[in-house]
C-alpha positions in Angstrom: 3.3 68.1 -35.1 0.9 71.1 -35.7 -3.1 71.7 -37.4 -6.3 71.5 -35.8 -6.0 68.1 -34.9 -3.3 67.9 -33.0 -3.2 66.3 -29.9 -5.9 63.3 -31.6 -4.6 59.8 -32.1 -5.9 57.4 -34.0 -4.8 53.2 -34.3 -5.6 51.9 -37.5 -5.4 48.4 -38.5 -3.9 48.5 -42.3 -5.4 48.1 -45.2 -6.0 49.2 -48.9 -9.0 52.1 -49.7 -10.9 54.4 -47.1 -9.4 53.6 -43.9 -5.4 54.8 -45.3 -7.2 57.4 -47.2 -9.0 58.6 -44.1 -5.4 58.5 -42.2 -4.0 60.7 -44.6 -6.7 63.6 -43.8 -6.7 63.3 -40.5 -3.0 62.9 -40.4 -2.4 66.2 -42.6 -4.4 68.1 -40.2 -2.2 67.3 -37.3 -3.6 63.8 -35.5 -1.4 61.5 -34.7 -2.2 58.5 -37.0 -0.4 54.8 -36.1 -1.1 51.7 -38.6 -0.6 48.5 -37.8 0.1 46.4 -40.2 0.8 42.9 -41.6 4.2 41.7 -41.1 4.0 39.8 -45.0 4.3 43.4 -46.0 7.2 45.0 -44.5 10.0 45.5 -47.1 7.6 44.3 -49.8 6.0 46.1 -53.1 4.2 49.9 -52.0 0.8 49.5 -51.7 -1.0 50.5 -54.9 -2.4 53.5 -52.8 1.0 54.5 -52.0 0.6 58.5 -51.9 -2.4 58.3 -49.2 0.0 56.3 -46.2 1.7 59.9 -46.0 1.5 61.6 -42.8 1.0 58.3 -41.0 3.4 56.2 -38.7 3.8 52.3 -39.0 3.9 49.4 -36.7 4.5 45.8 -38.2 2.6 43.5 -36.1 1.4 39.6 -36.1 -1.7 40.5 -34.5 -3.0 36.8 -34.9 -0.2 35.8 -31.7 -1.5 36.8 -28.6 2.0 38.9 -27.9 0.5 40.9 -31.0 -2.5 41.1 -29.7 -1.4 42.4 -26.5 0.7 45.6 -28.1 -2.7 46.3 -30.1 -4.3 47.3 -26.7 -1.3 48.8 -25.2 -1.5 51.0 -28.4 -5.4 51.9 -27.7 -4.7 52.6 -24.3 -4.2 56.5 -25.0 -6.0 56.6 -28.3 -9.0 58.2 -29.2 -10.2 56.1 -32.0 -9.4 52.6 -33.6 -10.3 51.7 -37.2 -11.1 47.9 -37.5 -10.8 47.2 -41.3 -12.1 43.3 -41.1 -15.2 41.8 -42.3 -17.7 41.4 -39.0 -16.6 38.8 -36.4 -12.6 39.0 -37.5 -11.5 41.2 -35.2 -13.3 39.7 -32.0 -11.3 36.5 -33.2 -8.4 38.4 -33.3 -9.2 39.9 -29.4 -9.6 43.2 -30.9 -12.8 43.6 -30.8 -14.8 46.5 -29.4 -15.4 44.9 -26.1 -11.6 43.9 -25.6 -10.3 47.1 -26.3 -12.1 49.2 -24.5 -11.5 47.5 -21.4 -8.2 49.4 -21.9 -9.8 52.9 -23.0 -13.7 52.9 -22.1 -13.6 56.4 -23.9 -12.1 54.7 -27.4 -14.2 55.2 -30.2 -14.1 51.9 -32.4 -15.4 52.5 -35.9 -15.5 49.3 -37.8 -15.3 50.2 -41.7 -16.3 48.0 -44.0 -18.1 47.8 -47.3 -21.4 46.4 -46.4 -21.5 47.0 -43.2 -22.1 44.9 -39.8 -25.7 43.3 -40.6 -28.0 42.6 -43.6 -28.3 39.7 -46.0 -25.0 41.4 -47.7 -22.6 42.3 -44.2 -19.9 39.2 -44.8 -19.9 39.5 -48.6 -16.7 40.9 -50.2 -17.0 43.8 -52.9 -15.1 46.7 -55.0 -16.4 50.4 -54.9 -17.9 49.2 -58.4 -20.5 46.9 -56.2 -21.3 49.5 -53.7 -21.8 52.2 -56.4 -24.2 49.7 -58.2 -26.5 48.4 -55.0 -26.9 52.5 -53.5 -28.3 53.3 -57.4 -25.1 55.9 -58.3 -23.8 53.6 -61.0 -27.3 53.4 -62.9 -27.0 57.1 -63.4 -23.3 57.5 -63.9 -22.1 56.8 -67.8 -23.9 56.4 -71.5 -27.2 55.9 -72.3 -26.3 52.5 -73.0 -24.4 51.1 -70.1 -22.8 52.8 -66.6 -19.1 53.9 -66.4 -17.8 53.4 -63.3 -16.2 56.6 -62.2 -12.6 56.1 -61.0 -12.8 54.5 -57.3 -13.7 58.0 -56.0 -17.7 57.8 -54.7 -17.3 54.9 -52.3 -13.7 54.0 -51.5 -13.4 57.6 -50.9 -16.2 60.2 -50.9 -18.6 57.6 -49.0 -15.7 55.2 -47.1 -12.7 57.4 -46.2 -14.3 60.9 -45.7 -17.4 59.3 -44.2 -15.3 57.7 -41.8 -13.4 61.0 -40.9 -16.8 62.8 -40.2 -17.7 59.8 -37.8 -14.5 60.0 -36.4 -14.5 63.4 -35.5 -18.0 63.8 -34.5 -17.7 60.5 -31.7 -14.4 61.6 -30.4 -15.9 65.0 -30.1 -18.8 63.3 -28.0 -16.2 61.1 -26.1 -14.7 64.0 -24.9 -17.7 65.6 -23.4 -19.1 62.2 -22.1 -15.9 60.4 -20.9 -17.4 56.9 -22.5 -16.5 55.8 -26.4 -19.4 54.2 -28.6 -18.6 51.9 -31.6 -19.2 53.4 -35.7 -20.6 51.2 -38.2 -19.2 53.0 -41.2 -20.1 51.4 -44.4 -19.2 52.1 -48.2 -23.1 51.3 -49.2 -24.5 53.6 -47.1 -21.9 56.5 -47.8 -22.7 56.3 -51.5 -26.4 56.5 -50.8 -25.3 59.5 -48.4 -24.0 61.1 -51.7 -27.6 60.6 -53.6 -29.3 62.4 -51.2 -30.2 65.1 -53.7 -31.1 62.9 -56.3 -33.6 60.9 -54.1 -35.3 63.8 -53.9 -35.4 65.0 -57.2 -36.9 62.0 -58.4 -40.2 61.7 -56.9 -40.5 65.8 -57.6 -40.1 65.1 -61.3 -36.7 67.0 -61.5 -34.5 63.9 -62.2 -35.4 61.0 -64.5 -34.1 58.2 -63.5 -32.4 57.4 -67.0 -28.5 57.6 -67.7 -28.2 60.5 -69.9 -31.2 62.3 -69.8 -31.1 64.7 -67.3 -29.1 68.6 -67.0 -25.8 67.1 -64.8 -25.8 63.4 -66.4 -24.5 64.3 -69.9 -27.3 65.3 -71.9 -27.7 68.8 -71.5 -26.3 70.5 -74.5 -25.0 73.6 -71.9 -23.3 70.7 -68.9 -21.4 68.3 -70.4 -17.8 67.7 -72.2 -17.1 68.4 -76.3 -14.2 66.8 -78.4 -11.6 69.9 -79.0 -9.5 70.0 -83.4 -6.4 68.5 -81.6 -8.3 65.1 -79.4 -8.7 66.9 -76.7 -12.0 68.2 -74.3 -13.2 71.2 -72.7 -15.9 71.0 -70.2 -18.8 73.1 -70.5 -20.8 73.9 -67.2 -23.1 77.2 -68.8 -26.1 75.9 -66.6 -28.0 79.3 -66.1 -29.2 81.2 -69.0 -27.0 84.0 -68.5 -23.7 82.3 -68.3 -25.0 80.4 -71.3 -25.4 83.9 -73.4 -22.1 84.7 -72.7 -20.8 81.3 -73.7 -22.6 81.4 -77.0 -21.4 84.8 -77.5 -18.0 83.9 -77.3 -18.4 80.7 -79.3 -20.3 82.8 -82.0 -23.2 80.4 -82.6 -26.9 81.3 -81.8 -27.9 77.8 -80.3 -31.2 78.1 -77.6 -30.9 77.3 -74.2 -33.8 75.4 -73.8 -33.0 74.1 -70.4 -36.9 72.8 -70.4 -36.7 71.3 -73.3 -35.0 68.1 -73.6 -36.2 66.8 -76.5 -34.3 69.7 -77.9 -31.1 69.2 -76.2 -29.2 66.3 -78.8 -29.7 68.6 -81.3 -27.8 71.4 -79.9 -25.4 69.4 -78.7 -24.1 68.4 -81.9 -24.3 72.3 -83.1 -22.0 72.9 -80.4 -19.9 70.1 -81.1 -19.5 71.0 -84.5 -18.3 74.4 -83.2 -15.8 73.1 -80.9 -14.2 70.7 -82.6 -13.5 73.6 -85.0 -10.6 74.9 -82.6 -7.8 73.3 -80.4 -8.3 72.7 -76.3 -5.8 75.4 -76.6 -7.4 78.2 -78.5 -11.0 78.1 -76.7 -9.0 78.0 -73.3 -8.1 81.6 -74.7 -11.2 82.3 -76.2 -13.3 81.8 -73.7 -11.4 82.9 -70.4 -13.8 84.9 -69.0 -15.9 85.0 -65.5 -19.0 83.9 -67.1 -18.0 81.1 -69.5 -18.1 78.1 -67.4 -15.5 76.2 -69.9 -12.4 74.9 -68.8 -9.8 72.4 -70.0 -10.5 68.9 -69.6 -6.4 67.9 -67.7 -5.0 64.8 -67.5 -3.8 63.7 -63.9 0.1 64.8 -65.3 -1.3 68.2 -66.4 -3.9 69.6 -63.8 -0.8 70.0 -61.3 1.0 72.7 -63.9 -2.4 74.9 -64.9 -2.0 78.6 -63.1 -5.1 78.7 -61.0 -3.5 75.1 -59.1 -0.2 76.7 -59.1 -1.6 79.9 -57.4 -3.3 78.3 -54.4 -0.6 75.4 -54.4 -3.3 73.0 -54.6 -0.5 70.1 -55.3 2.7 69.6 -53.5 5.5 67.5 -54.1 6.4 64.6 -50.9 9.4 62.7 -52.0 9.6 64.1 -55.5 6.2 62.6 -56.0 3.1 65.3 -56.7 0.2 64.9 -55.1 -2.5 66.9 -53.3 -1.6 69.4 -50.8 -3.7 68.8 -47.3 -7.0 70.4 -47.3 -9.3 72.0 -46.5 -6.9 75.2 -45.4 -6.8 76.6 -42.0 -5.9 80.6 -41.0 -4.3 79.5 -37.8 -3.7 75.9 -37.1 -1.8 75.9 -40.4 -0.7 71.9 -40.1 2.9 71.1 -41.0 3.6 70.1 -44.4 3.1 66.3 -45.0 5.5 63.6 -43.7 6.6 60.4 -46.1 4.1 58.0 -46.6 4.7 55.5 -44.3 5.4 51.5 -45.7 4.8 48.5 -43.0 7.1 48.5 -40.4 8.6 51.9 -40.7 8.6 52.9 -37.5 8.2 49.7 -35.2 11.2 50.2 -33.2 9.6 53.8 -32.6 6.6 53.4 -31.3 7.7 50.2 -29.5 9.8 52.6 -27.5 6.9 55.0 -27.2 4.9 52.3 -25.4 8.0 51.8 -23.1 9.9 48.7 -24.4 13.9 48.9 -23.9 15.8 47.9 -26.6 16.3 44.5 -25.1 12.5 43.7 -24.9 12.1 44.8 -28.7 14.9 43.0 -30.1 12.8 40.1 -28.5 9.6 40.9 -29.8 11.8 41.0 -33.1 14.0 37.9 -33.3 10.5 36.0 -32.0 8.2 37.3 -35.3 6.1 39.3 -33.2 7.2 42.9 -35.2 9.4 43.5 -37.7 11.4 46.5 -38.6 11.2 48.0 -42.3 14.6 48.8 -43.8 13.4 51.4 -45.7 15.3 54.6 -45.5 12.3 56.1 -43.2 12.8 53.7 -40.2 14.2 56.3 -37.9 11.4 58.7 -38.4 9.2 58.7 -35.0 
């Protein structure tokens, strides 16, 4: 195992969203990532979220017998960090809690992530990266004039859960290894996505943003930032912000439409000039067209296509991980270059492994086995330690 993070190890209880998704970045970059999991899921379905368990071991483990229990803190014992993935008060039931575990590891850093959080009127509800995006105020300004889009799962499952999580991560084991004592994260998806807004809770009260869907220079109203309907059903994006890029766009497109950044009023109007325009050629042809360093337009790809356009080929942005494309690690490192990504790991997968690691004999595991404490997946990866 190689990359900056290497010698870091991190328990994770298992789970869909942020906390796998944070796994996988840490794992790519060299830490040494362990889930444990349920046992109802060993040999079962993939996850949905499949792709992100790469770069991550597996332990299947009935964490609700105490024998379970007691493997959870013999895997803390030489961890850095845990990830509890419950809603508040489940894991002390479980004797997981901060206060259990770090009686094994005083210097574990225990980051609990949830979507609310661990207090307010809201800390036991369950929610969706739709109900986070809504309470912080991103999905009021995300969509039409006439009713929000939720954007994929991307601002809270991910931008404000699993990468927020990461940055905690790093930044309290960093501490923990100056101070010798851990400290316990209250990571939650809310406050993430209201991380993200930063800018725009600033703009507001300075009169840069209004806070309308649709009528401001990044939300899809500006004639000069936003996406146009191509001759063949396809789009190009259009991101000519500054007035010069916007000259050279125009120029290109051969229309004479103003810029008029400070003039909204003006900016439907224009919009359908250039819409007009576009819709005169394929995605195709103004890809050619307008290929030029101060353009700003570039296809609108599809998930199946963005993988094949040069510029992704030419950094090898996407890499394949048993035959199945998906994002190479990030961001890229001169020299802790991390190895390249293991198989994504499914429940169970390496059990017998890690039960090994923590210094069972095979006697003691086929007893922890045959009495429903862990299972064993019988996957194809199971040997993998």
């Amino acid at each position: 195992m190689s990359g900056p993070l290497r010698g870091v190890r991190i328990v994770m209880m298992g789970g869909l969203g942020p906390a796998p998704f944070c796994g996988m970045l840490l794992g790519d970059l060299g830490a040494d990532v362990v889930r444990v999991d349920a046992l109802a899921g060993v040999d079962g379905p993939p996850p949905i979220d499949y792709t992100v368990r790469r770069s991550q071991r597996s332990v299947a483990v009935d964490v609700k017998d105490p024998r379970g229990r007691d493997l959870v803190h013999r895997l803390v014992g030489a961890a850095d960090a845990f990830v509890d993935v419950y809603r508040p008060g489940v894991a002390e039931r479980l004797g997981i809690g901060p206060d259990a575990l770090r009686t094994h590891n005083p210097r574990l850093v225990y980051a609990r992530m949830t979507g609310y959080g661990q207090d307010g009127p809201l800390a036991g509800h369950a929610g969706h990266d739709i109900n986070y995006l809504a309470l912080a105020g991103a999905l009021h300004g995300i969509g039409t004039a006439e009713s929000p889009i939720p954007p994929l799962n991307l601002v809270g499952d991910y931008g404000g859960g699993g990468m927020l999580l990461a940055v905690g991560l790093l930044s309290a084991i960093l501490e923990a290894r100056e101070s010798g004592e851990g400290q316990v994260l209250d990571v939650a998806m809310v406050d993430g996505v209201a991380t993200l807004l930063a800018p725009y809770f600033g703009m507001v009260p300075a009169g840069t943003w209004r806070d309308r869907r649709q009528d401001n220079l990044l939300d899809g109203a500006a004639h000069f930032y936003g996406a146009y309907a191509t001759a063949d059903g396809q789009h190009v994006a259009v991101g000519a912000m500054e007035a010069k890029f916007y000259a050279e766009l125009c120029d290109r497109l051969g229309v004479d439409v103003p810029h008029d950044d400070d003039e909204p009023a003006a900016w439907a109007a224009h919009r359908a000039a250039l819409a007009a325009r576009f819709a005169e050629k394929s995605r195709h042809e103004w890809e050619q067209l307008l290929d030029s360093p101060g353009c700003c337009v570039t296809p609108v790809l599809s998930l199946s296509e963005a993988p094949r356009h040069p510029h992704l080929v030419a950094r090898e942005t996407f890499i394949a991980v048993d035959g199945i494309t998906q994002p190479a690690p990030a961001p890229r490192f001169s020299r802790t270059t991390p190895d390249a990504p293991s198989s994504p790991s499914l429940p169970g997968d390496h059990t017998h492994a890690l039960l090994r690691e923590l210094g069972f004999d095979d006697a003691a595991v086929t007893e922890l086995v045959d009495a429903g404490i862990v299972a064993q997946s019988n996957s194809h990866r199971q040997t993998k330690g």
